[in-house]
N, C-alpha and C positions, 0 to 999 in steps of 0.2 A: 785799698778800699775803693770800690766803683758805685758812683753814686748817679741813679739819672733823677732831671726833671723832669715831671708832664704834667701837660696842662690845658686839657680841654678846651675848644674854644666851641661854641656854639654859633649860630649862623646868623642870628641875631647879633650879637656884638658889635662893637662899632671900631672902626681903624685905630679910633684913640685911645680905647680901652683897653686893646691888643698894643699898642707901642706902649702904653706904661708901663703894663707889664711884664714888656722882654725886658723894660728898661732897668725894673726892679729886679728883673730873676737874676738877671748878669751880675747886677750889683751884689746879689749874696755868693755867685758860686767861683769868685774871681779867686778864692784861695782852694777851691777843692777840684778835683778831677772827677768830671761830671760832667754828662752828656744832656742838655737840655734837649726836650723834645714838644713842637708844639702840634696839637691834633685839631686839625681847624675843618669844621665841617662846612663847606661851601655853602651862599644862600643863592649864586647863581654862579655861569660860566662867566662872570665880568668881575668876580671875588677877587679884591686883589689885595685880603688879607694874607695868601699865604706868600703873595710875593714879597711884602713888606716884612713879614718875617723874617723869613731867608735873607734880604737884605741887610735887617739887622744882627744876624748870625746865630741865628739859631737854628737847628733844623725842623721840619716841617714833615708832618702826615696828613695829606690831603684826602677827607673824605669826602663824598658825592652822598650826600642824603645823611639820613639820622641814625641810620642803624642802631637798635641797643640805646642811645642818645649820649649820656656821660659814661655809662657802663660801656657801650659798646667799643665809645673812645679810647678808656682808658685798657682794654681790652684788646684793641688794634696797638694799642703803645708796645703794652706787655710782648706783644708776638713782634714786631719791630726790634724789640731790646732782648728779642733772645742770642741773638751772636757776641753783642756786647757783654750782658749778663752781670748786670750792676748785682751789688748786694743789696742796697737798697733806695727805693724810688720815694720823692718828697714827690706828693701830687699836692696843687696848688691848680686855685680858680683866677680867672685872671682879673678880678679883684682882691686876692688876698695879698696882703704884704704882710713879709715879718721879717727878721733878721740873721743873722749871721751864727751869735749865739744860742739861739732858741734851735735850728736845725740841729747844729754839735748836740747839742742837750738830747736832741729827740734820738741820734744815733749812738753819742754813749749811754741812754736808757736801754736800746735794744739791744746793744754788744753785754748789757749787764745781765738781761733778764732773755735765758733762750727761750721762753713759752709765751713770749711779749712777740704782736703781729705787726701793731703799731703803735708812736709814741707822738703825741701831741701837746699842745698846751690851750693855756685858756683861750676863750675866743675874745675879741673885742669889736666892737659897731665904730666905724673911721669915718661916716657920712652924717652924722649928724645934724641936718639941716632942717628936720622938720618933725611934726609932733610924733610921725610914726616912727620915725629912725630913733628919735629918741627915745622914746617907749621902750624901741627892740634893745637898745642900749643897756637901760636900763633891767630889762629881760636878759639879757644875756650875763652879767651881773650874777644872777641870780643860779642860770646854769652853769657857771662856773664854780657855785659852789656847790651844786648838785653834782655835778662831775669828780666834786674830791670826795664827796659822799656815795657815790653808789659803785655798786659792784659790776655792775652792765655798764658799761664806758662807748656812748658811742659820736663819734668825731663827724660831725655834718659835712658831709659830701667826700671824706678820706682824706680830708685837708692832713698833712702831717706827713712821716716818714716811715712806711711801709716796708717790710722784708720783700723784696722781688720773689722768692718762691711761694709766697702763697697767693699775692696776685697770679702767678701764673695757672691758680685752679681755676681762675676767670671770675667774674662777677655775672650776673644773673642779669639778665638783659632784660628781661621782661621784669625786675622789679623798676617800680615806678621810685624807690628811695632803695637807691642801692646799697648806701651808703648803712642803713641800717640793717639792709640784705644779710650784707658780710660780714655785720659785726656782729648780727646774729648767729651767724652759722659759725665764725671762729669761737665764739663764746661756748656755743653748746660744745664744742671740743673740746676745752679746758684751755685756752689761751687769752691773753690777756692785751690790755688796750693800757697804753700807761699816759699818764700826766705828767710833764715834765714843765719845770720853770719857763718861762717864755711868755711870746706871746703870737698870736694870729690875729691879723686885722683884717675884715672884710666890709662889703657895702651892705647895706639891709636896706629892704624895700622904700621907698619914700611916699609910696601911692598906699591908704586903705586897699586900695584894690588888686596892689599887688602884691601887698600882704596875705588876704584872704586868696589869693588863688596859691602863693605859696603854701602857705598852711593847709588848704584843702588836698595840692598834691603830696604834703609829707603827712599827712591821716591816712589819705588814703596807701602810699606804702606802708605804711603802721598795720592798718588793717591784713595786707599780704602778707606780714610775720605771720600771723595763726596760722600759716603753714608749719611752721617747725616749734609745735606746740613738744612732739615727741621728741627731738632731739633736744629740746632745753630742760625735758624732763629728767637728763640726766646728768647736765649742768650743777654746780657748785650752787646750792639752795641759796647764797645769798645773791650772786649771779642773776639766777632765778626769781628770788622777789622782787630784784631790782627792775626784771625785764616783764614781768607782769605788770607792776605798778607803773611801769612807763605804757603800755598796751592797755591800760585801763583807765588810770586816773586822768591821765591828761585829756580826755576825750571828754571831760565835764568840766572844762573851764570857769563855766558861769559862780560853780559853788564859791570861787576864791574872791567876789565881788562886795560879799562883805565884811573881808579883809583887809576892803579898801584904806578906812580909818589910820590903819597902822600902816599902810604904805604911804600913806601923810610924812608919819612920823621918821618914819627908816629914811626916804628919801630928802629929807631936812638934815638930819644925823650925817648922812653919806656924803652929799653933794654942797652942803653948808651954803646951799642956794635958796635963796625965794620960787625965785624962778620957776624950777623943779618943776615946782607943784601942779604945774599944767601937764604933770605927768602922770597922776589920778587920776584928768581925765583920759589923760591916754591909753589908762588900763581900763577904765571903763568899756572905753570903744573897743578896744583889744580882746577885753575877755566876750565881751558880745560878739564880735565879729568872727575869734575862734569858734568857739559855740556851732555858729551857721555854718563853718566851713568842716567841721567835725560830722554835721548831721548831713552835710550835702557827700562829702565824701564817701559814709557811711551807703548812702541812698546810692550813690554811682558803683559801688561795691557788689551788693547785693544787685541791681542791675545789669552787672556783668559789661561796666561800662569807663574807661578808661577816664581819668583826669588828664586835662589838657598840660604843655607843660610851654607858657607865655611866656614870653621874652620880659623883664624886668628893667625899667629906667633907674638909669643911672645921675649921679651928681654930674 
């Protein structure tokens, strides 16, 4: 069995963010036969991310500009690893860490279920420093349970372990959220996205600000689904409700604000903290600040006008 890694780096990133992460990735694949692969897209000719890669051994796909940006990345991987020809490829951010068990799990899901594309597990928020990380924290919680609830399953950015033959139909370069591109387009086919025990840990934003620019560029991908309005029409109806309700409801955040009361409660229940509770206000700010970035998206949409896509600070 041929497994590769890849793992997009963006040009923004910083040297230390890139050495944790080879230092993580090594860490999980010292028992398996697996070809890591890092896609580092230069931010000048003085980049000397990719030399420090290679140095610490892993190999390196040097790109020159953004092409596509994480699609196109993961896209240059794919045609790289056709002589190789893994069965299948764990893509990971180079923030996400998980373990050793949680991969096994995601590839004996796939060898179980052949109309399975990808197999992941829950997410988790690792930065917890400040009242937005914690928020998202606490957000992510919650889409974890949605995850074992719905029928449209989709994995933010393709974190997890992917079949190598259907990345090689490519990903769609010009979505702005590819991630939900592909899971669109495998769904309206009849394949499925699986949940498996585990876990995935990444960083969430620590700035309001660069929260709300994230969220305005995954609305505005949200919005480029109603392309494949007809192909999901023939999608598995429950499939289907799920992938509407997510294209619809989430784009009215505000309503869930007088909810707030019981998110008092649930979060006392959960976290058996006082503390907490400064996380009411964080849904406050949170559901107001989606809101804006849902209607700003929406306006850049209909404008025929592209979301930026900002570099995000890290802990």
């Amino acid at each position: 069995m041929r497994i590769a890694v890849v793992v997009p780096v963006a040009p923004f990133e910083t040297e230390k963010t890139l050495r944790e992460s080879i230092e993580h990735v090594k860490s999980l694949i010292h028992d398996l036969d697996c070809k890591v692969i890092y896609v580092i897209d230069k931010d000048s000719e003085n980049d000397l991310k990719a030399k420090i890669a290679r140095e610490m051994g892993v190999e390196v796909l040097e790109r020159n500009g953004r092409r596509g940006k994480r699609a196109g990345a993961i896209n240059d991987a794919v045609k790289y690893l056709m002589d190789f020809k893994p069965e299948y490829v764990l893509i990971l951010d180079v923030d996400s860490r998980t373990d050793e068990k949680t991969i096994l799990n995601c590839i004996s899901a796939l060898q179980k279920v052949e109309k399975a594309y990808i197999a992941s597990s829950r997410r988790f928020i690792c930065n917890t420093s400040t009242l937005v990380s914690e928020t998202l924290e606490a957000e992510y919680r919650f889409i974890n349970f949605l995850l074992r609830k719905s029928s449209f399953k989709q994995f933010n950015g393709l974190i997890g372990v992917v079949r190598f033959d259907f990345l090689t139909e490519g990903l769609r370069e010009d979505a702005i959220a590819e991630d939900a591109d592909f899971a669109t387009r495998m769904h309206a086919r009849g394949y499925r996205a699986l949940l498996v025990e585990g876990n995935f840990f990444e960083q969430a934003p620590i700035s309001w600000i660069d929260f709300y620019r994230q969220r305005k560029r995954w609305y505005f991908g949200g919005l480029q689904l109603w392309r494949y309005r007809k192909e999901m029409s023939k999608a598995d109806k429950r499939v289907r409700f799920s992938w509407y309700l997510a294209l619809t409801v989430t784009y009215f955040p505000m309503i869930a604000i007088p909810l707030l009361p019981l998110a008092t409660i649930i979060l006392i229940y959960y976290y058996k903290k006082i503390s907490k509770l400064k996380v009411v206000l964080g849904f406050l700010i949170y559901s107001i600040l989606l809101q804006f970035s849902a209607i700003s998206a929406l306006i850049k949409f209909i404008r025929k006008k592209e979301v930026e896509w900002n570099a995000m600070r890290r802990n």
